[in-house]
Structures are given as structure tokens and as C-alpha cells.
N, C-alpha and C positions, 0 to 999 in steps of 0.2 A: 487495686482499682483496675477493672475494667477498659480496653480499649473503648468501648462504644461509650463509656460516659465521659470520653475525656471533653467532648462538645454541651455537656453539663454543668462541666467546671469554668474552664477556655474559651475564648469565641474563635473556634475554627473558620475560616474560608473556604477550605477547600479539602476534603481528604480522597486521598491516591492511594492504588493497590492496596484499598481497606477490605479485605476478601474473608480474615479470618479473626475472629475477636480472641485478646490473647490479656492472659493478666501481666502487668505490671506494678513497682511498689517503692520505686527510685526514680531519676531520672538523671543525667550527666553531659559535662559539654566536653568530657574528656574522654575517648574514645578507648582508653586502657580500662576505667572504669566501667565500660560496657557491659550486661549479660543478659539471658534470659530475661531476665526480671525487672533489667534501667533502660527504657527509653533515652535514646540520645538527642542532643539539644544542638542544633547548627545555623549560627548567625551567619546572615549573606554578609554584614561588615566585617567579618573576621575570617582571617583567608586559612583554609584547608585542604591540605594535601589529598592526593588520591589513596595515600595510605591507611589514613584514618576513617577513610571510610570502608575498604576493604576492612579495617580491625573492627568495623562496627558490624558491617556482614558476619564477619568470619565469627564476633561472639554470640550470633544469633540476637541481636539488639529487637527487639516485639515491635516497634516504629523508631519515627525519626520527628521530630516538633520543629520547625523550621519557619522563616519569615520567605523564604522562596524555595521554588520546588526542583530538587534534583537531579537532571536527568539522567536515562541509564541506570536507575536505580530501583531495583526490582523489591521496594520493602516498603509497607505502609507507611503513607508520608500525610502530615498533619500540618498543613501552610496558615499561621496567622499573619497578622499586620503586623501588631506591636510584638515581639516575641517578647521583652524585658516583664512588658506588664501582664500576659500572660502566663511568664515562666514564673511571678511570683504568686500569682492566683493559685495556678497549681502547687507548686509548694508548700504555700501557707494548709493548702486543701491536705496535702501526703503527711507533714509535720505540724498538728494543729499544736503539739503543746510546746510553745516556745518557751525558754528556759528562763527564770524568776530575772534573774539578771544576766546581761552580757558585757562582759570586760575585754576589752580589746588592748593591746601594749602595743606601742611602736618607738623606735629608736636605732640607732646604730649598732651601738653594743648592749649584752642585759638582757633583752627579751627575754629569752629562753630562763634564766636564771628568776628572773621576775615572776614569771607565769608560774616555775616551780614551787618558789617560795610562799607565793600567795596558793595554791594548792594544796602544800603543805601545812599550812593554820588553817585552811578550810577542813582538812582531814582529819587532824586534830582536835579540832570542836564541832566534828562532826554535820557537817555543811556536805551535799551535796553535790561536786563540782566535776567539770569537764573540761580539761584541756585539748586545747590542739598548738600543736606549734612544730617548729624543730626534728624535735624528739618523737613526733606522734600524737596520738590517737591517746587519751585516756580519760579512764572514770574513777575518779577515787583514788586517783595516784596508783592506778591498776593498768598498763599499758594493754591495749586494746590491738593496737594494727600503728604500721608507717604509714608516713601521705607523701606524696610526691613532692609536694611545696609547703614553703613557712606558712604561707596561707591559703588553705584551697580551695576553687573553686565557688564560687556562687551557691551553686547548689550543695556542695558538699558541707559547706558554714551550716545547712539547715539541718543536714545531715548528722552531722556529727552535736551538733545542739540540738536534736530533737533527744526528748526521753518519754518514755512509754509510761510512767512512772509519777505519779499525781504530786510529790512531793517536790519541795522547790528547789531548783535545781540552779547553781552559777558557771556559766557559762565563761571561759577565759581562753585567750587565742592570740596569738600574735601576729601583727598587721606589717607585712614586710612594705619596704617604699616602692617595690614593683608590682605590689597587687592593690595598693591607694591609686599609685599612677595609670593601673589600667583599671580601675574602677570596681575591683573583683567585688567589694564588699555592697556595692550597689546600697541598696534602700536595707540591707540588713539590719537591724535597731540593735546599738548601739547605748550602753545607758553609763559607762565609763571608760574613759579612753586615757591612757597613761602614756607619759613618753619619758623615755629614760635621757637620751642625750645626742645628738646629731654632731657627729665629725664626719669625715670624710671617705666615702665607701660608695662603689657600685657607679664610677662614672664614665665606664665602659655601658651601661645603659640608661644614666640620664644625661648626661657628655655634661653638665655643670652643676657646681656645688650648689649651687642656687636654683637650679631644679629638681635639686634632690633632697634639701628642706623643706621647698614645697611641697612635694610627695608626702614627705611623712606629715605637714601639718595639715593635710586634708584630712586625717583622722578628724579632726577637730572640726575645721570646717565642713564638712561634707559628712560626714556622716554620728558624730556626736549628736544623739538626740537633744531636743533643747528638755530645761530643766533637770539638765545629764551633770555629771562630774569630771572636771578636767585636772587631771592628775600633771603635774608639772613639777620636774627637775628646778628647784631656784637657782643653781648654777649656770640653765640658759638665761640666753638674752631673749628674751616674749617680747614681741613687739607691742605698742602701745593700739597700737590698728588690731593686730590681732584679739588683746581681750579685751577691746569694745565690741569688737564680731561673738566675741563667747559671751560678755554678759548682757548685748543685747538680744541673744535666745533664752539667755535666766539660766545659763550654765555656769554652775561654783566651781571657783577655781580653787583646786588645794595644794600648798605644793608641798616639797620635800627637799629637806636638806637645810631650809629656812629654822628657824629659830623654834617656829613651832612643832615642826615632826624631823629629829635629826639624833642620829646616833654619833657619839662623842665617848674618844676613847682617852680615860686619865689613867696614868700608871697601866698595871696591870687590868684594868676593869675597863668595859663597856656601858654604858648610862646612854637612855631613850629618854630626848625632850618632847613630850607633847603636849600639844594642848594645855603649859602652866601646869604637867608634872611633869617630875625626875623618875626616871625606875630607876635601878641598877639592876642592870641582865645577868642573870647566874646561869653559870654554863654552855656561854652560846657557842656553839660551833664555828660561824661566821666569824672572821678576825680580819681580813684584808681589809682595805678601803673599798674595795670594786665591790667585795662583796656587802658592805653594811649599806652603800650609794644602793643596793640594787634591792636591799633588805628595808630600807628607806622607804622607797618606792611600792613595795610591796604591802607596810604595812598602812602606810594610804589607801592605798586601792581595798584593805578590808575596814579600816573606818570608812572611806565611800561605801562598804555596804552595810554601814550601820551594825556593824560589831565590836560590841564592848571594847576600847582598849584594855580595860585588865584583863578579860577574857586573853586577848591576841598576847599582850604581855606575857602571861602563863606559859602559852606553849609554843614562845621564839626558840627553847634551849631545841626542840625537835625540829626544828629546820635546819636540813641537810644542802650541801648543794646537788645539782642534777650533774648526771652522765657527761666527764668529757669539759666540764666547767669546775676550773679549781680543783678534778681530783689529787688525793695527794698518795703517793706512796712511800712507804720508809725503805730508807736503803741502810738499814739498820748494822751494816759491817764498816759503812764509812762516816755512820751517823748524821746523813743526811736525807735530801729529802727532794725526789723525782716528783713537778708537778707537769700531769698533761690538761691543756687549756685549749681551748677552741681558738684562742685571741687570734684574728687574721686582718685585723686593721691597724692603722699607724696607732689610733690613740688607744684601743686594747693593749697591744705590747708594750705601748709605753707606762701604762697603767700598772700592767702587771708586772715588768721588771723594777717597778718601783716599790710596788707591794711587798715584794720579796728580796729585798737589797738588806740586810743584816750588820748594820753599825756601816762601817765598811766595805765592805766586802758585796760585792756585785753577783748575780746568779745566773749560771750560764744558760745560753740558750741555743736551742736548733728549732729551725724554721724553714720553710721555703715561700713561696708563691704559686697561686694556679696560675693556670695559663685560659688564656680565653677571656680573660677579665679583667676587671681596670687594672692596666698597667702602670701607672703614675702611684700607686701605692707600693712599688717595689724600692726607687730610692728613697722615700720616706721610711719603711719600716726596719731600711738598709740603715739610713743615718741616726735612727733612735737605737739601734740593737748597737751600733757602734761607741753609742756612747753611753747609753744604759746598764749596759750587757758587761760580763767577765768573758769569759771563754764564748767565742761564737760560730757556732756549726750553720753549714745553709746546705740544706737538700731539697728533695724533688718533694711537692704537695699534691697538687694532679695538675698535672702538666696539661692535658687535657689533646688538644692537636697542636700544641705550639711544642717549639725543639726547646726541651728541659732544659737544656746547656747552655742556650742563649736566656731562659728565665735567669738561672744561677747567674750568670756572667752580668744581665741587668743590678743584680742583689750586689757582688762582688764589688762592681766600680764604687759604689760607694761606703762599700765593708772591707777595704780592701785585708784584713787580719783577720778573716774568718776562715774557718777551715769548711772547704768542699769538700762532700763527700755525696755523691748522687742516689745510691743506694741508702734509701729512707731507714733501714733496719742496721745496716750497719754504720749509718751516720748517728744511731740512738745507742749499738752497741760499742761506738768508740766512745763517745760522750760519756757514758756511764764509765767506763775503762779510765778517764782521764779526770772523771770528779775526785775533789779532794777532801778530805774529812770536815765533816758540818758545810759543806758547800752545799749549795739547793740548783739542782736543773730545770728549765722547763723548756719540754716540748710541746711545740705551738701549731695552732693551723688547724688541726685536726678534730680534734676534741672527740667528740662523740660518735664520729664518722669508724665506719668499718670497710673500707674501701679504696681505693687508689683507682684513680681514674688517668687511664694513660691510653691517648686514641681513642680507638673503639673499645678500648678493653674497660673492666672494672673486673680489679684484682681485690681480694678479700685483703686488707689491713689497716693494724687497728691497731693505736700508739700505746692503747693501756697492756694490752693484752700483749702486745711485744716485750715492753717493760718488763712487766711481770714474768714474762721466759725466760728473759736475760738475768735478771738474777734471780732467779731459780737455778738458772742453770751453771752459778758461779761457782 
């Protein structure tokens, strides 16, 4: 599009140093996202630096769309009133084919495993779909690009769910409780909304547990279409207020884990109650608790789109898990078994050290904490590794600008039988040195991440990829 028809679309007020007509074909409110070809997008409610707007200079940004006008600012500038309802104007205009369906996840832990999973039976029967989350960018279970955030950006939701491509397309994405709380997903439509489970995480920015429930059940509220589908965990407690607020917009509630959609493991085998049948699942990969809870969930979310349960039955045995979640490696000379897991909350770890506890016998673990972040989940995740846990390693996670040695020492007071070791690579290459035959470790925290963040710095490492050197190199 054309700068001079953006007053075709939008109802402009006022446009500044409009001197040169220039194409653009994006638009963003994030200033790294900038270039030739994205107009950038700046709320006078939301406060920025002088930085970002040099990065918006300095990418050659073609305008600036704004609700007030910038001074000092030598680049085509485009002043409306509303900016929300013009930034969706145009959008709707840049991304006309919005995607058949849009599924949004939100929860504490899962997300990521959720979105995978349900990707993966879209891929398999051949469904059209788009994630974003976590992990990225993908089409097809084909990874495309990273995003900065679990959830990004306003514009970028349209972005990354737009297809050029007439055929229908499910849209899947994961709604973190920092981008509900600040409203990222705005008027985006929304037609099923899942929530895996709400413990305790992130109150270093909602400062209470009770405002960070709230966050994630704005999903529902706020932005679940009506006559949408609300995908619900039966292990929460739903308040009876809240699904009078869902069924008086004529939103079905389905949930998971209830008697009607629930995976149950007898003996050796796995069996899916739904709907008034039994399957028994042949060959599933999935075997933990965290993962069937999560596998649960997912297979909801594709009956909410109206796909055959025996179709989804068929092709559960190809559901893998993602990057960094649950992988496992054999450590085939002591006949055990190295798993690295993202788990970085109390009830993750405790979840997982229970998934993997073996008759007796307890699974060691190493962990640390970031820094910068709710701190109140250090003696929690201290007091459950103490008593969950066999052998207990505590290292550095990304320290971030807090002193690593006072994060450890938080962990310590109340671990006090774990072994320090600060150095992340050699706290994984002692751990592996002191595992015992059929014993299982798992390193935590990290999961998917390739990086260490210390200060300013961001040091390339990566828990899988370490593993895998270390015995290599035994």
C-alpha cells in the first residue's frame, strides 16, 4: 500500500513531513521490527524511550501512525484520534484473509506443549495450521522465524495469522498473562480459548496471586468470542459467576480430564474416555501424567474444531513432544535416562519429579532460578526439590543483573543437602559423573532456551546440546 491512500483506509487528522509517497506492507509497535517496508505505530498512552525511536530512524521506517504528533522528528507522521480503531482498520485492510479458525491457550504451565500437540494432529490429517508461541513462528509444523514474546504484539497476531492462501487455515497461539493484562490481544477474534492450569508464576509483575488469575481468565472474558468454545482443565476450581458470564454470551464449555474427555492409564496401556467411548491408544509416545493432562487438553481443542474423534484417535501414536519439553536422552552406559525440561515453576517441578520417581527411587535434579523475577518461587521450588528430589544440584539459570550467589544462597536456605555448583556445564557434567545405574536426571529451567543471560551479556547455552557432549565425550 501506498502512503497517500493510507487516508482511504484511516481517518487521518493531520499528516507531517508527508513530502515523498513511499510503499509500505506491514506496520509495528515494536521498534526492532522496523524497516523499509513497516510503518511504525506509537501510542501517546504508552511511554517511549528516545531509543526507539532513533531504531525507528535509523531502519528507515517509510511513516510513523500516531494518536499525537512528535516533535524533532523529521519523518512522515500520520496523527489520528482513536489510534486502536484505526490500527485495526488498517490491518483488517493489510491482512484481509483471516484465518478459518483461532485458538488461543493460556495457563501457567503446558502452553507450549498444548499448541504442539494440537499441531501435530492438524499435521497429520492434514489441516492447515499456524502456530506462534514460545518456540516461534510456524506453518505446518515447519518453523518459520523467533518472536521476541509468548505473545506478540497486536499487530503481529495479524501478521503471523494472515495466509495468502484461500484454503482454511487454524490459527493457534499462546496467550501469556502479561499480554491478557496489558491487553495485547485487543479485539483480535478469538473462537477457542483453552486454559491448562493456574499456579503460582510471574508475581514479580502482578505482585498478587489473585491478579494473575485474573490475567489469564480475561482470555475468556474479554476476548472469547461469544458462541466460541471454552476449553477448561476440570481440575480447576471455575467459579460459578464466571460460567454464568460464558453461558450468557452462548459460549460451550468443554472440559478435560472429566469423565467425558480423559486419558487413564491401566497396567501397562493408555485408554481415551470420550464422549461414551473407550479407545485403547497403541503406541503412544506420551507417558507421564503432565504429558497426557496436556495431551487432554489438546485433544479438546480439535473436537472444538469439529474433527472426528476417530480421525484424532488414529494419529495420537505421532504426537511427539516439542523442543526442550520432556526431551529424553539415554545414557545407555549406566542405563538411564537424562530428561531436560523447561519446568521453572513450583508446581512444574513438582509435577515432574513425580512423573519420574521409579517404585522408590527419587530422580535427581539440577536447577537454578532467574534473577530479575519473582523471587518467592525460589523457596517453594527449594522445599519441593528437597523432598521430591534424590540427589540435588542448584546452579546459575540467567542470573540476569542480580548477584547469582545470593539467587543460590536464596535456593540453599531451604535445600540445604544440595550440592552448589555455579558453573551451569559443570554442575550438568558432575551430575551425569554421580548418576547411578537406571537412575533418571532431570535438568530444569531451561528447556528450549539456547542462551544464558548474565548482565548484559547473552552467552550461547543449551542444556540439550551440552548433555549430548558430555557423553559423547566419555
Amino acid at each position: 500500500m501506498l502512503l497517500s491512500n493510507l487516508s482511504k483506509v484511516i481517518n487521518v487528522n493531520k499528516a507531517y513531513n508527508f513530502y515523498k509517497n513511499k510503499y509500505f506492507s506491514a506496520i509495528t509497535s515494536n521498534s526492532k521490527f522496523t524497516n523499509n517496508k513497516t510503518l511504525f505505530v506509537y501510542d501517546k498512552n504508552t511511554k517511549i524511550k528516545k531509543i526507539y525511536l532513533d531504531e525507528v530512524l535509523k531502519n528507515k521506517t517509510p511513516a510513523i501512525i500516531s494518536n499525537k504528533y512528535i516533535n524533532n522528528l523529521n519523518i512522515p507522521q500520520f496523527v489520528v484520534s482513536d489510534i486502536n480503531f484505526e490500527i485495526y482498520s488498517l490491518l483488517s485492510k493489510l491482512y484481509k484473509n483471516l484465518p478459518f479458525k483461532t485458538l488461543a491457550v493460556t495457563g501457567t504451565n503446558g502452553k507450549t506443549s498444548v499448541v504442539w500437540y494440537i499441531s501435530k494432529i492438524l499435521n497429520s490429517l492434514k489441516y492447515n495450521n499456524t502456530t506462534v508461541g514460545t518456540l516461534g513462528h510456524f506453518i505446518n509444523g515447519k518453523k518459520i522465524s523467533n518472536i521476541n514474546l509468548t505473545t506478540p504484539a497486536y499487530e503481529e497476531l495479524f501478521k503471523y495469522g494472515y495466509s495468502n492462501k484461500k484454503e482454511k487455515n487454524v490459527y493457534i497461539f499462546e496467550a501469556s498473562s502479561h499480554a491478557l493484562e496489558q491487553n495485547r490481544l485487543r479485539n483480535y477474534p478469538v473462537n477457542i480459548a483453552a486454559i491448562t492450569n493456574i499456579t503460582k508464576d510471574h508475581l514479580d509483575y502482578h505482585k498478587t496471586f489473585l491478579n494473575y488469575k485474573k490475567s489469564k481468565i480475561k482470555l475468556f472474558t474479554n476476548h472469547l468470542e461469544n458462541s466460541g468454545f471454552a476449553i477448561i482443565n476440570s481440575r480447576l476450581k471455575i467459579s460459578s459467576e464466571l460460567k454464568k458470564k460464558l453461558i450468557k454470551k452462548n459460549i460451550k464449555l468443554k472440559y478435560f480430564g472429566s469423565k467425558s474427555i480423559k486419558l487413564i492409564k491401566i497396567n501397562d496401556y493408555i485408554y481415551l474416555n470420550t464422549n461414551n467411548k473407550k479407545y485403547k491408544l497403541e503406541n503412544l509416545k506420551l507417558k507421564t501424567n503432565i504429558e497426557l493432562e496436556n495431551l487432554e487438553c489438546a485433544i479438546t481443542c480439535c473436537l472444538a474444531l469439529n474433527i472426528n474423534q476417530n480421525k484424532i484417535v488414529k494419529v495420537l501414536s505421532k504426537v511427539t513432544n516439542p523442543p526442550g519439553r520432556l526431551e529424553t536422552i539415554e545414557y545407555k552406559k549406566k542405563k538411564s535416562k537424562i530428561i531436560i525440561d523447561y519446568a521453572h515453576t513450583p508446581d512444574a517441578l513438582k509435577k515432574i519429579l513425580l512423573a519420574y520417581k521409579i517404585k522408590k527411587m527419587k530422580p535427581a535434579i539440577l536447577f537454578g532460578c532467574g534473577g530479575d523475577r519473582d523471587k518467592s518461587k525460589r523457596k517453594s521450588m527449594a522445599l519441593i526439590a528437597n523432598k521430591y528430589a534424590g540427589k540435588i544440584y542448584i546452579t546459575d539459570d540467567n542470573p540476569r543483573n542480580e548477584n547469582p550467589s545470593k539467587i543460590r544462597k536464596n535456593i540453599l536456605k531451604y535445600c540445604p543437602r544440595a550440592i552448589e555448583v555455579s558453573n551451569r556445564k559443570k554442575a550438568i557434567k558432575l551430575a551425569i559423573k554421580e548418576l547411578k545405574m537406571n537412575e533418571i536426571l532431570i535438568v530444569a529451567g531451561k528447556g528450549h532456551e539456547k542462551f544464558q543471560i548474565l548482565k548484559n551479556k547473552t552467552i550461547k547455552f543449551d542444556d540439550f546440546a551440552v548433555v549430548k557432549q558430555l557423553l559423547n565425550n566419555e
